[in-house]
Short mmCIF file of the C-alpha atoms (twelve columns), coordinates in Angstrom:
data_MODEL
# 
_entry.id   MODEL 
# 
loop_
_atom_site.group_PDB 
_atom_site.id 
_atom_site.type_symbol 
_atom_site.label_atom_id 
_atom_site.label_alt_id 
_atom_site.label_comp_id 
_atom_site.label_asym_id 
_atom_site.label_seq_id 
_atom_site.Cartn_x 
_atom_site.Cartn_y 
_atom_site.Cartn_z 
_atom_site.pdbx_PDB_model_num 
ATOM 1   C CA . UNK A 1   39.995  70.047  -118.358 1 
ATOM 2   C CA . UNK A 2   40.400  70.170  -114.786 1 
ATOM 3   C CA . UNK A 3   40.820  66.072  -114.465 1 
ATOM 4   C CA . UNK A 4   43.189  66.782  -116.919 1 
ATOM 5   C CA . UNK A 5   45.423  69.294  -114.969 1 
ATOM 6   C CA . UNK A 6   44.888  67.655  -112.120 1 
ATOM 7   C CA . UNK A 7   46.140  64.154  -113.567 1 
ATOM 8   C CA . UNK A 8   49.131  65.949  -114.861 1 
ATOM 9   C CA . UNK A 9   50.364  66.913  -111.229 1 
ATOM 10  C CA . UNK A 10  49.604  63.710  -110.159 1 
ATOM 11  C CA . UNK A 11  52.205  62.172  -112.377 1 
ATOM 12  C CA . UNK A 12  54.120  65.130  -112.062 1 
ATOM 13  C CA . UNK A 13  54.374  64.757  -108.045 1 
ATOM 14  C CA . UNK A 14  54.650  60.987  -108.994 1 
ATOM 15  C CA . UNK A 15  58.177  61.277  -110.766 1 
ATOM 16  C CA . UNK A 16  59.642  63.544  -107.983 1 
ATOM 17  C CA . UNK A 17  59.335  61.382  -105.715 1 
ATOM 18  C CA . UNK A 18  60.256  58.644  -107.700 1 
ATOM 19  C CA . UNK A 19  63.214  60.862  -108.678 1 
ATOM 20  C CA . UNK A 20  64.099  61.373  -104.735 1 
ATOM 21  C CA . UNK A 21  63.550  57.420  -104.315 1 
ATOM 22  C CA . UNK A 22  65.693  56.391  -107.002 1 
ATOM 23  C CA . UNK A 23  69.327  56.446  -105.017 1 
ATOM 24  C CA . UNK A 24  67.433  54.963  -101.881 1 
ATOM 25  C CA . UNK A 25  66.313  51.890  -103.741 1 
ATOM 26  C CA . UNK A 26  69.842  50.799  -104.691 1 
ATOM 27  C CA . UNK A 27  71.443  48.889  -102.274 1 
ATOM 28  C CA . UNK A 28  74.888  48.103  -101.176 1 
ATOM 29  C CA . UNK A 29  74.368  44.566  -103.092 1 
ATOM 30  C CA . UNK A 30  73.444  46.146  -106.369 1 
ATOM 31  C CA . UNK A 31  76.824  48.206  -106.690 1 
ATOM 32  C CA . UNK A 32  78.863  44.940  -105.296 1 
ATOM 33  C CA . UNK A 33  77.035  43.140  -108.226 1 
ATOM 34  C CA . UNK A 34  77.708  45.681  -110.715 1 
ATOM 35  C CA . UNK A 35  81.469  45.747  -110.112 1 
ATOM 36  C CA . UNK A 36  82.215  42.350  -109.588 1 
ATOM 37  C CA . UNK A 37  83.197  42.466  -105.766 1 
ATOM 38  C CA . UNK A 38  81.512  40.954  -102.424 1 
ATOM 39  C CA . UNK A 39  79.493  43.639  -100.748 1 
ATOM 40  C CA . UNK A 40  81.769  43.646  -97.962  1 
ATOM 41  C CA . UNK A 41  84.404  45.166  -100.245 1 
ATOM 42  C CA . UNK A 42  81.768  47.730  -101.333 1 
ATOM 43  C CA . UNK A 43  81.465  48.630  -97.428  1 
ATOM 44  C CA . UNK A 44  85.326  48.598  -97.019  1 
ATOM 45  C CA . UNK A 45  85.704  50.902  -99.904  1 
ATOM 46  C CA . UNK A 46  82.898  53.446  -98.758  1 
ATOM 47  C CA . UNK A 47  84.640  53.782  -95.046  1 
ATOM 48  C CA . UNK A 48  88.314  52.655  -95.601  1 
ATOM 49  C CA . UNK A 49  89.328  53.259  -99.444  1 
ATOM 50  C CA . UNK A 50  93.056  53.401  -98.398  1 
ATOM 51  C CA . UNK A 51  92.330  49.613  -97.629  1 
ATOM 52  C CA . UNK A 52  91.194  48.301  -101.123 1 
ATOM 53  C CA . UNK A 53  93.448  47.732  -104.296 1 
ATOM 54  C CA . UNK A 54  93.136  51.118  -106.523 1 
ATOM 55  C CA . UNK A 55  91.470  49.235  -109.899 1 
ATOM 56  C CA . UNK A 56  89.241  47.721  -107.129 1 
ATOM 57  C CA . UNK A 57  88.112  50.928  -105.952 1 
ATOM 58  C CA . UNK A 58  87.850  52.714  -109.611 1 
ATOM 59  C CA . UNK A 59  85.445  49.757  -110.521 1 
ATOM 60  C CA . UNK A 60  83.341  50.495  -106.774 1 
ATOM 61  C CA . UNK A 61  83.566  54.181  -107.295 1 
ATOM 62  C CA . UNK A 62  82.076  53.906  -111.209 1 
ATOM 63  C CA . UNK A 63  79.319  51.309  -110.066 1 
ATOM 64  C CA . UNK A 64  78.415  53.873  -107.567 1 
ATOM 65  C CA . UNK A 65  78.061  56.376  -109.984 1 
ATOM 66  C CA . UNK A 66  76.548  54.974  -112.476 1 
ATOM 67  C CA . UNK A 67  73.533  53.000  -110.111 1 
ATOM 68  C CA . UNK A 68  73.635  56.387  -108.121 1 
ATOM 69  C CA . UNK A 69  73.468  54.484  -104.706 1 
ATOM 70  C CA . UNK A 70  73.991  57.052  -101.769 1 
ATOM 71  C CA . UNK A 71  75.524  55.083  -98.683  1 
ATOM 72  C CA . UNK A 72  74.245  55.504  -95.402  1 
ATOM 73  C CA . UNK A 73  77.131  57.074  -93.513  1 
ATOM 74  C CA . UNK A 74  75.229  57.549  -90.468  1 
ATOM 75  C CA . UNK A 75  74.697  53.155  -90.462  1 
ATOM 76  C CA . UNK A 76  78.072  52.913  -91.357  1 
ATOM 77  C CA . UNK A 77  79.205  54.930  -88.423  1 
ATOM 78  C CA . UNK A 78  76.703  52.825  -86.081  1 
ATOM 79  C CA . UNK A 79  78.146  50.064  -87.535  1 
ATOM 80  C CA . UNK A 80  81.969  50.886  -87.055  1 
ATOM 81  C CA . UNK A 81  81.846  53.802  -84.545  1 
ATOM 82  C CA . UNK A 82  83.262  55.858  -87.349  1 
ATOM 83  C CA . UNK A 83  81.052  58.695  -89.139  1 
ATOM 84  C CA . UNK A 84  83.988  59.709  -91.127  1 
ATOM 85  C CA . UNK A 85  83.043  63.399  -89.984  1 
ATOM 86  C CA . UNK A 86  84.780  66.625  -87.759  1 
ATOM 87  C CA . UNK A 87  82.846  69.786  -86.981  1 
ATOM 88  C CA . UNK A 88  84.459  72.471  -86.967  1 
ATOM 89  C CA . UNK A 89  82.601  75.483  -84.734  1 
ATOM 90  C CA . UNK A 90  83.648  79.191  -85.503  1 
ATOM 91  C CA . UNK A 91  82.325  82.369  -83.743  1 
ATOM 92  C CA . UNK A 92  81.705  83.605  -86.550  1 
ATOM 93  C CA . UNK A 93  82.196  83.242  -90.479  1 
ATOM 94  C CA . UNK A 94  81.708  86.699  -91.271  1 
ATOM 95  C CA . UNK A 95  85.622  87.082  -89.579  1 
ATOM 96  C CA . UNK A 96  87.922  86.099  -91.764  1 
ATOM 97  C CA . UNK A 97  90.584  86.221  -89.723  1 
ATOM 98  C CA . UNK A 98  89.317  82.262  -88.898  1 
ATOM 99  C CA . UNK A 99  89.502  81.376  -92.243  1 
ATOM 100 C CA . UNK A 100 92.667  80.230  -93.030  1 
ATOM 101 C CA . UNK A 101 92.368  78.197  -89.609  1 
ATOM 102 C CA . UNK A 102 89.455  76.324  -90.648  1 
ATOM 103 C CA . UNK A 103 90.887  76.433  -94.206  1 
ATOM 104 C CA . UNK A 104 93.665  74.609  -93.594  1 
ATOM 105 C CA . UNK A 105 92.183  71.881  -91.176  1 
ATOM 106 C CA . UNK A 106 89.279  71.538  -93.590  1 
ATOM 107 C CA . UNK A 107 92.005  70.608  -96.207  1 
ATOM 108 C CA . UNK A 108 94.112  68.365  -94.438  1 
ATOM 109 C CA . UNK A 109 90.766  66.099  -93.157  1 
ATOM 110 C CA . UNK A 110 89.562  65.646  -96.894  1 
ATOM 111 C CA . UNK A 111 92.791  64.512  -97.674  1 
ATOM 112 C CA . UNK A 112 92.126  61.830  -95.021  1 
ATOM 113 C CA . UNK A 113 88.930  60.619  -96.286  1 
ATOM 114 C CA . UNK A 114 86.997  62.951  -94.198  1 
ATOM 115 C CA . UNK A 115 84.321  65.518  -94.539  1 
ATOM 116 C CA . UNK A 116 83.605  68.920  -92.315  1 
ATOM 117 C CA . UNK A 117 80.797  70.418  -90.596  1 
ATOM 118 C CA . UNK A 118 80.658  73.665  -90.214  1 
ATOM 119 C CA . UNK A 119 78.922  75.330  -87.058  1 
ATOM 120 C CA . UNK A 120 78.301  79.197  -86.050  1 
ATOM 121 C CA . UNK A 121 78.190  80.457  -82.396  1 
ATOM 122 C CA . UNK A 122 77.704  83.698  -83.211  1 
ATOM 123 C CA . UNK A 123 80.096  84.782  -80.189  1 
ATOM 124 C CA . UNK A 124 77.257  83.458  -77.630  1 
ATOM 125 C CA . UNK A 125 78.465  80.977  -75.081  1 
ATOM 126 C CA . UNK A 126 74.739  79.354  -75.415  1 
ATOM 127 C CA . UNK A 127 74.639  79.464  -79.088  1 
ATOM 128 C CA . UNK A 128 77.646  77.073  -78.802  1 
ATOM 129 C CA . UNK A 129 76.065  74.924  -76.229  1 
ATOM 130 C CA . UNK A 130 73.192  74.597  -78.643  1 
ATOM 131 C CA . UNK A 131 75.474  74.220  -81.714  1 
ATOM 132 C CA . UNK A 132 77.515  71.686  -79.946  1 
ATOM 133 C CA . UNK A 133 74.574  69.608  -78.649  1 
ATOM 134 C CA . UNK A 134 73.023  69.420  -82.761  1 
ATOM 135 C CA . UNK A 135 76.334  68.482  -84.490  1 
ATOM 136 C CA . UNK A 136 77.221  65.639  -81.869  1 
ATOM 137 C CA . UNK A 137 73.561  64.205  -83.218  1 
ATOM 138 C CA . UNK A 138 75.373  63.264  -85.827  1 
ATOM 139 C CA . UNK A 139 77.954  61.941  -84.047  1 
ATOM 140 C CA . UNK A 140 81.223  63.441  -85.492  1 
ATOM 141 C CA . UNK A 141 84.265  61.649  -84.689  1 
ATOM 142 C CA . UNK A 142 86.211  65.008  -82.924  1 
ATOM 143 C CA . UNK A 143 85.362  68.891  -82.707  1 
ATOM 144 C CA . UNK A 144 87.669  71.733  -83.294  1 
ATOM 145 C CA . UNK A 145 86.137  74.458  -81.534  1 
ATOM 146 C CA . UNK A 146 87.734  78.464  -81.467  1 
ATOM 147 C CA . UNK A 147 88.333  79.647  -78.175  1 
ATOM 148 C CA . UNK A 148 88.558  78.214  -74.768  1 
ATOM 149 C CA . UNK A 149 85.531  79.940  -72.942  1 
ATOM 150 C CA . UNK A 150 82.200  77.567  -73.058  1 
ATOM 151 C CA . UNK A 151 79.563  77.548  -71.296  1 
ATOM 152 C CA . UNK A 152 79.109  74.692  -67.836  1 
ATOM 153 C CA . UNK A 153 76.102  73.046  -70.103  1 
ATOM 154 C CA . UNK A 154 78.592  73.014  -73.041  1 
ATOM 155 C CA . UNK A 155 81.699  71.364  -71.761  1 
ATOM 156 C CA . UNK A 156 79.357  68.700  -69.754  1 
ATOM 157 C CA . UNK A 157 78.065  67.850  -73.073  1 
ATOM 158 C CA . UNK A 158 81.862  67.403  -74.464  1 
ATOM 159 C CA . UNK A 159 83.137  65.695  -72.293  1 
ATOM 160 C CA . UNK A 160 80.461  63.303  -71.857  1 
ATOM 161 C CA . UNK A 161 80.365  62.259  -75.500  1 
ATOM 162 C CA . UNK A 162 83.909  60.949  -75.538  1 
ATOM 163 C CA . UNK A 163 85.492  61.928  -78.540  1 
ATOM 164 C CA . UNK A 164 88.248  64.159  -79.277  1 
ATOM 165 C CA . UNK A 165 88.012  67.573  -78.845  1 
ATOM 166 C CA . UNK A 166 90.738  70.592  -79.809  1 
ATOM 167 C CA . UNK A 167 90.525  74.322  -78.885  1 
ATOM 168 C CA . UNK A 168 92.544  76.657  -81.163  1 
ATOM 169 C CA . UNK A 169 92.839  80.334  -80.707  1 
ATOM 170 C CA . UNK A 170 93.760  80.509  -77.068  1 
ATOM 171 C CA . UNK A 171 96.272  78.632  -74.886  1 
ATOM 172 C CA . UNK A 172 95.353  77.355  -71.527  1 
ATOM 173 C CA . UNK A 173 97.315  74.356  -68.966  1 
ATOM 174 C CA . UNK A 174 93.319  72.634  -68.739  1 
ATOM 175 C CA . UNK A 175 92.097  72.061  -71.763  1 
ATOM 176 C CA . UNK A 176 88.837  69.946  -72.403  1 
ATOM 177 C CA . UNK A 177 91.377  67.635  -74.432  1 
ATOM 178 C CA . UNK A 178 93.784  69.368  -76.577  1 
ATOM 179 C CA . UNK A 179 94.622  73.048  -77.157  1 
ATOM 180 C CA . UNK A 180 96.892  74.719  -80.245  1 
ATOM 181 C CA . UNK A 181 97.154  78.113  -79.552  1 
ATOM 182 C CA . UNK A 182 98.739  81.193  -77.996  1 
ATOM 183 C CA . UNK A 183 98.527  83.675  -75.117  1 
ATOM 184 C CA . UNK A 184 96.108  86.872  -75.360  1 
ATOM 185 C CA . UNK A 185 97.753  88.312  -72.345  1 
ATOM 186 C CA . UNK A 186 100.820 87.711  -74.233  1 
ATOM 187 C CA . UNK A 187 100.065 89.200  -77.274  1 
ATOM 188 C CA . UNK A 188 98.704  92.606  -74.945  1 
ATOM 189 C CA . UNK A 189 101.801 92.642  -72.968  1 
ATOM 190 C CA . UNK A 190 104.037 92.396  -75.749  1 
ATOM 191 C CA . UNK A 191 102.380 95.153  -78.107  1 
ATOM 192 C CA . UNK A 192 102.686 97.226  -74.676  1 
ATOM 193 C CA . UNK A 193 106.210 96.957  -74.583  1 
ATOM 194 C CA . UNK A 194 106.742 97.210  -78.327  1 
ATOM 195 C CA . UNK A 195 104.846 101.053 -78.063  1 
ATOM 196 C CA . UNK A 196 106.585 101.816 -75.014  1 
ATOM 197 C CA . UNK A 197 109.900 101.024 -76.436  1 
ATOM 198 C CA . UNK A 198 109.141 103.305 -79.423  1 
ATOM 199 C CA . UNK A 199 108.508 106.155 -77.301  1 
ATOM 200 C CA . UNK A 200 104.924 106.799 -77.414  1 
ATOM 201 C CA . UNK A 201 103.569 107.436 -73.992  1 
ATOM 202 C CA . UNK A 202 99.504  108.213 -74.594  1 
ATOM 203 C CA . UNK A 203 97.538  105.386 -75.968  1 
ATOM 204 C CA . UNK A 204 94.482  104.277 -77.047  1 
ATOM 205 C CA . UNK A 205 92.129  101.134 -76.918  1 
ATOM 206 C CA . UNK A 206 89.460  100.040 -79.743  1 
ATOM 207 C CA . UNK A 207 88.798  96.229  -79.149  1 
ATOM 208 C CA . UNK A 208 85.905  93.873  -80.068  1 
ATOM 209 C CA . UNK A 209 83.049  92.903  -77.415  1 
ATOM 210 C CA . UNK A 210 84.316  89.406  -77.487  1 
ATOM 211 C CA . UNK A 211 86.177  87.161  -74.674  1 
ATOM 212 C CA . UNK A 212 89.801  86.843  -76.322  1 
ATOM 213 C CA . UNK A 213 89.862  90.815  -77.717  1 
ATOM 214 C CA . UNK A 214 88.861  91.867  -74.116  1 
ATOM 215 C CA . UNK A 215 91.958  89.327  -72.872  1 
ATOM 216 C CA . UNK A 216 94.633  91.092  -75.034  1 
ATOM 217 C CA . UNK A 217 92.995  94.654  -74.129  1 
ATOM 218 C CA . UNK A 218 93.482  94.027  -70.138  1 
ATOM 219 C CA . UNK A 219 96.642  92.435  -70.963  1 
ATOM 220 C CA . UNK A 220 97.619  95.948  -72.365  1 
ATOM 221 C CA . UNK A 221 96.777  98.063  -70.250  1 
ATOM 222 C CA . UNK A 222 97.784  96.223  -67.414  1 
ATOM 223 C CA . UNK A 223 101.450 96.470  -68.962  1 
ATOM 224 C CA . UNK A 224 100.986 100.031 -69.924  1 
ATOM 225 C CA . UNK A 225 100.915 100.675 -66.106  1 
ATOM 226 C CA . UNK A 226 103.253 98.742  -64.856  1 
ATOM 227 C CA . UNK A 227 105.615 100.672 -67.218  1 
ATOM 228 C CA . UNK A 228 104.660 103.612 -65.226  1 
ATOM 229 C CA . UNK A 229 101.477 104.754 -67.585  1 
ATOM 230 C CA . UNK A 230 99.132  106.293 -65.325  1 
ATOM 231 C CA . UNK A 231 95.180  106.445 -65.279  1 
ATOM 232 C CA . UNK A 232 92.602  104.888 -67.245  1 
ATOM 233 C CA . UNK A 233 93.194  104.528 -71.319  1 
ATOM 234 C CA . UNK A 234 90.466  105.928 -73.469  1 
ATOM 235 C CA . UNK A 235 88.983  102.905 -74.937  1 
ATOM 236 C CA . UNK A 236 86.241  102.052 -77.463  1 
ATOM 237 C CA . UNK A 237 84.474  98.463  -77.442  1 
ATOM 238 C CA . UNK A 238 82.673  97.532  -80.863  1 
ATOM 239 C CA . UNK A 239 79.888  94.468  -80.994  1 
ATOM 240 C CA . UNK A 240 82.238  90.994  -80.985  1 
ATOM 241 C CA . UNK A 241 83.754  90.470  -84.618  1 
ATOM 242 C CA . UNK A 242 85.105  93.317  -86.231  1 
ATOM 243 C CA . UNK A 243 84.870  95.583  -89.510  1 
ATOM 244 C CA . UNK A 244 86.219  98.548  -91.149  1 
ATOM 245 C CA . UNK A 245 83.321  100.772 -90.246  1 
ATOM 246 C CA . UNK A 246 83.418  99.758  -86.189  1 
ATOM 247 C CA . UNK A 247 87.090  101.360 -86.572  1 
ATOM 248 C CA . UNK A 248 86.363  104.352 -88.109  1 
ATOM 249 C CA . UNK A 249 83.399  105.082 -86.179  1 
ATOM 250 C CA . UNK A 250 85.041  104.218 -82.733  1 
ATOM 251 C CA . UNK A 251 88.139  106.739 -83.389  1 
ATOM 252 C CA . UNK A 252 86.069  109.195 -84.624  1 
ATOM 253 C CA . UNK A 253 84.139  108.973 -80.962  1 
ATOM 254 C CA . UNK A 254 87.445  108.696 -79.736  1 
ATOM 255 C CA . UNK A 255 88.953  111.896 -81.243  1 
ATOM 256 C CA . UNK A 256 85.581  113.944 -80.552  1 
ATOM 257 C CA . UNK A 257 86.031  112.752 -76.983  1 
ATOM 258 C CA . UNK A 258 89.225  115.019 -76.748  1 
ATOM 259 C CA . UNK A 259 91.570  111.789 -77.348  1 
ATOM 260 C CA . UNK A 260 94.260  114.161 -78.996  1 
ATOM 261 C CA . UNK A 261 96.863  111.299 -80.433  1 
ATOM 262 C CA . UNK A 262 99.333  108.488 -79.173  1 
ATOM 263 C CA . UNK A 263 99.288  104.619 -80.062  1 
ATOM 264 C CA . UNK A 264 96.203  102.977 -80.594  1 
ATOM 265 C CA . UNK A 265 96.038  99.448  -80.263  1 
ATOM 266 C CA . UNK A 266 93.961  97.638  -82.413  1 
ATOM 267 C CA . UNK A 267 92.066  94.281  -81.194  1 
ATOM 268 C CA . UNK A 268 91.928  93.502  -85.162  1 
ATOM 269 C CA . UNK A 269 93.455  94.694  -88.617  1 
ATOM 270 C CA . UNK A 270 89.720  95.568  -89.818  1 
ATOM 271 C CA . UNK A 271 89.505  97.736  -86.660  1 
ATOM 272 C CA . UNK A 272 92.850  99.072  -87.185  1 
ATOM 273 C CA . UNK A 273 92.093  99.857  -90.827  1 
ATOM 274 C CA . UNK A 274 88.901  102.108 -90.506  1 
ATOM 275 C CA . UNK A 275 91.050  103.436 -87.274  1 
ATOM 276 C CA . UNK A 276 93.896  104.389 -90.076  1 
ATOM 277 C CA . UNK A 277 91.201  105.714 -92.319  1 
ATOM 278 C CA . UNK A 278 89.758  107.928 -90.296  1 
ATOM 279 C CA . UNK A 279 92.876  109.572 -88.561  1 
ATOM 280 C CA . UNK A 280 93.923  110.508 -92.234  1 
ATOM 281 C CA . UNK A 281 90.449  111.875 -93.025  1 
ATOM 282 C CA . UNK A 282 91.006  114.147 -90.085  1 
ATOM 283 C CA . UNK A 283 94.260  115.193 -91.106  1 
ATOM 284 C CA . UNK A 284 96.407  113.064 -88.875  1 
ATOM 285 C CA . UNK A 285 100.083 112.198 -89.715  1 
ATOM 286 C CA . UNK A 286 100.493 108.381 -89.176  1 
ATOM 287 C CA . UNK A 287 102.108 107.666 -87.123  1 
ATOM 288 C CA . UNK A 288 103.942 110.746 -85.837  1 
ATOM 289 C CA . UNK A 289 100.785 112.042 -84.398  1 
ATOM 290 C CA . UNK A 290 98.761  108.675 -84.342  1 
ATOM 291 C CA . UNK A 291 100.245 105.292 -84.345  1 
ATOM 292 C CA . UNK A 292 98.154  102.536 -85.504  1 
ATOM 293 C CA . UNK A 293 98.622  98.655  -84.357  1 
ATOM 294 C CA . UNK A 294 96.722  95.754  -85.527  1 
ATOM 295 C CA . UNK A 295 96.369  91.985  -84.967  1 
ATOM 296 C CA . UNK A 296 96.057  89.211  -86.831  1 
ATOM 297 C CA . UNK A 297 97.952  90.278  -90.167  1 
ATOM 298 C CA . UNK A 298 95.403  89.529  -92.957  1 
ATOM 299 C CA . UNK A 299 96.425  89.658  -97.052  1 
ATOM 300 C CA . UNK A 300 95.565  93.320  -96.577  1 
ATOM 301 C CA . UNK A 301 98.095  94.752  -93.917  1 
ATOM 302 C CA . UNK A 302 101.015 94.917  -95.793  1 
ATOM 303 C CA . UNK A 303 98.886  97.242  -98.341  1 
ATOM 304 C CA . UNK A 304 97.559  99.862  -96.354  1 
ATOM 305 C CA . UNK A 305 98.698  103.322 -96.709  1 
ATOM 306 C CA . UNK A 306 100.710 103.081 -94.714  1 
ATOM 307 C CA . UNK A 307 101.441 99.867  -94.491  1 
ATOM 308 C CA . UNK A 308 99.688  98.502  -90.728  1 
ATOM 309 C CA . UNK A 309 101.929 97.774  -87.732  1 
ATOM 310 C CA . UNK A 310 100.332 94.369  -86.504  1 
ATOM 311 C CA . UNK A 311 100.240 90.637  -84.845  1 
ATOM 312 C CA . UNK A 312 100.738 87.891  -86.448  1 
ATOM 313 C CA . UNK A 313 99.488  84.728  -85.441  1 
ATOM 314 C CA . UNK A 314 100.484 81.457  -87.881  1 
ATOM 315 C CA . UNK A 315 96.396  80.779  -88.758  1 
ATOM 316 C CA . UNK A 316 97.560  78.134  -91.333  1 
ATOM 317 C CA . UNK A 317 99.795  76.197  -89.181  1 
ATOM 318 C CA . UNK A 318 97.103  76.184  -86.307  1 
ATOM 319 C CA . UNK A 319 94.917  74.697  -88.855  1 
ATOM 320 C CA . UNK A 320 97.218  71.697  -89.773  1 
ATOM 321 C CA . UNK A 321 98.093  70.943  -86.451  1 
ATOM 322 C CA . UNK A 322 95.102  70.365  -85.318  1 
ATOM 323 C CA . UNK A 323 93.722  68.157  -87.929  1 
ATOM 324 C CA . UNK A 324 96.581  66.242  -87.590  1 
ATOM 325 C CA . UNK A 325 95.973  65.771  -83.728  1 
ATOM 326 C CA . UNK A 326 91.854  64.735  -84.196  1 
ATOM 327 C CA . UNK A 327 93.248  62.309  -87.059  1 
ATOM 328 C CA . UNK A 328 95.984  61.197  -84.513  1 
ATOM 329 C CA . UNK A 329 93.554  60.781  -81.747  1 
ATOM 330 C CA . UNK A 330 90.787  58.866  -84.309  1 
ATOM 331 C CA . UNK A 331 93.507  56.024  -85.406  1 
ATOM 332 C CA . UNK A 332 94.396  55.534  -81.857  1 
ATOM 333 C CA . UNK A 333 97.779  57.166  -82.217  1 
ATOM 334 C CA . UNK A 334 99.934  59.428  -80.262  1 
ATOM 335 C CA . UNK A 335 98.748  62.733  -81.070  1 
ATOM 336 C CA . UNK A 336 101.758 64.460  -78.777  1 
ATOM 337 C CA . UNK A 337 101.434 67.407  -76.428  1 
ATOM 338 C CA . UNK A 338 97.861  68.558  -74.924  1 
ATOM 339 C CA . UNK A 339 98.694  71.846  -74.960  1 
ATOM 340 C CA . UNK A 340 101.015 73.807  -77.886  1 
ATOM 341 C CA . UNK A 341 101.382 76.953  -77.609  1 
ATOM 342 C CA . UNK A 342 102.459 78.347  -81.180  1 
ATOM 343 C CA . UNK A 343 103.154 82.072  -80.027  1 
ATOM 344 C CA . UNK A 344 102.916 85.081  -82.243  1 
ATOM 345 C CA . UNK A 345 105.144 87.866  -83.343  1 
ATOM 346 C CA . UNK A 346 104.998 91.521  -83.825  1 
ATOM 347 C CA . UNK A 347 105.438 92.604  -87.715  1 
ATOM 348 C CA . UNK A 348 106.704 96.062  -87.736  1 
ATOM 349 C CA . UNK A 349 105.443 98.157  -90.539  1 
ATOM 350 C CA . UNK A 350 104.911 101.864 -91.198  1 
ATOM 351 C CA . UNK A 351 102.281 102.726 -88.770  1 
ATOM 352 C CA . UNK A 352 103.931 102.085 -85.739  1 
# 
């Protein structure tokens, strides 16, 4: 009995493998002979489809299919300098105010033939540098990172590899290549003005721990003084990325701290939510005793009771635009200015 069991894995283990095998063993030749072409069509289908005649390519695509042959896209790239792959790096996934970003570029590269890879930094300037350093081993044809802070290792390591690179989320006159963006010190000075004008004269911070939240907090406060607003702001910092919870939390250490009311800016709509929630838990009347301002103007923000005061930044557009510069940059075309600057607006609502 034993033999017996043992015999059984044996062939068992024997047909996995063989399983895992079976799309190795078919080679380029065996789909050009199944569909009637020359294997160089085969290879100009795989990396250039928009090339080959459409029934061509339906008779390729069905032969691959059916002999389930898996190309080797990391040859092909060797081959042609083309891997037919963008990574996309993202602080953070959790935040979905990137989403519609990474969305929309994602979308507009398929379309184009080309596939994603999607990278975490976690908000760490050496989790990028080692994020950056893996993906480029498999040699993506252009990067779209958020943000314009990296680390000395990091932007070495860009530069050095030679292939188009885009920052989004931030505007600056150096980029590493390309930047599509807007200004955080902007965005602060302007919501500083917009309270000011209203007529609220004491304020209130609660901004994420990360590099472009802390931007648009200075940027505020700075403002708020040169309009004449004296002293330091009370101010709450939450961990980088944001949630509901952070918000309420932070105001409620806020109010306990003898913060008795004004505008509080918001460095994100979660924060601003849970900021919202708990001033009406306390009994707060937004926003003639507390004023609420977000950023970023997610699905939600119009629905909030009331409805949130906040930033908006086109996250779609962003997206696009810089798919359509990596894809400009790949076919050796013009992909226009280095450095677009889409700007933002304020969206006035019923909490501020």
């Amino acid at each position: 009995m034993p033999y017996r069991k043992k015999d059984a894995r044996a062939r068992t283990a024997r047909r996995r493998a063989a399983r895992r095998q079976a799309g190795h063993g078919v080679t380029l030749e065996n789909v050009a002979e199944r569909a009637g072409v020359a294997p160089a069509t085969v290879s100009r289908a795989i990396n250039h489809p928009e090339k080959v005649a459409r029934d061509t390519l339906e008779r390729i695509n069905r032969a691959i299919e059916q002999t389930g042959y898996l190309p080797n896209l990391l040859a092909g790239g060797l081959a042609s300098s083309r891997s037919r792959l963008f990574a996309a790096i993202m602080p953070s996934i959790a935040n979905l105010v990137y989403a519609e970003t990474i969305q929309s570029f994602t979308r507009r590269i398929r379309e184009n033939g080309y596939q994603v890879l999607l990278g975490e930094s976690g908000y760490s300037q050496e989790e990028e540098e080692a994020v950056v350093a893996a993906v480029l081993g498999r040699r993506p044809d252009g990067i779209i990172l958020i943000g314009i802070n990296h680390s000395l290792g990091c932007r070495r390591t860009l530069l050095a590899a030679k292939i188009p690179v885009v920052e989004v989320w931030d505007i600056t006159p150096t980029p590493l290549d390309m930047v599509i963006g807007y200004s955080h010190e902007a965005v602060g000075r302007a919501v500083a003005a917009y309270l000011h004008g209203k007529g609220y004269r004491r304020f209130g911070l609660v901004v994420a721990g990360d590099a472009r939240a802390i931007k648009r907090g200075q940027a505020f406060e700075e403002e708020l003084s040169r309009l004449g607003i004296a002293g330091e702001l009370p101010k709450a910092v939450t961990p980088p990325g944001s949630s509901l919870q952070y918000g309420r939390r932070r105001m409620a250490e806020m109010l306990d701290a003898g913060f008795t009311g004004g505008a509080v800016f918001c460095s994100s709509d979660r924060l601003a939510h849970g900021v919202l929630i708990e001033a009406q838990a306390r009994g707060l009347k937004v926003p003639e005793e507390l004023a609420v301002i977000g950023f970023g103007d997610q699905d939600f923000a119009p629905f909030t009771y009331p409805a949130l005061t906040t930033v908006r930044i086109d996250r779609v557009r962003m997206g696009l635009l810089a798919a359509e510069a990596l894809l400009a940059r790949v076919n050796d075309e013009d992909p226009g200015e280095a450095v677009v600057d889409l700007g933002f607006s304020i969206v006035e609502r019923e909490t501020a």
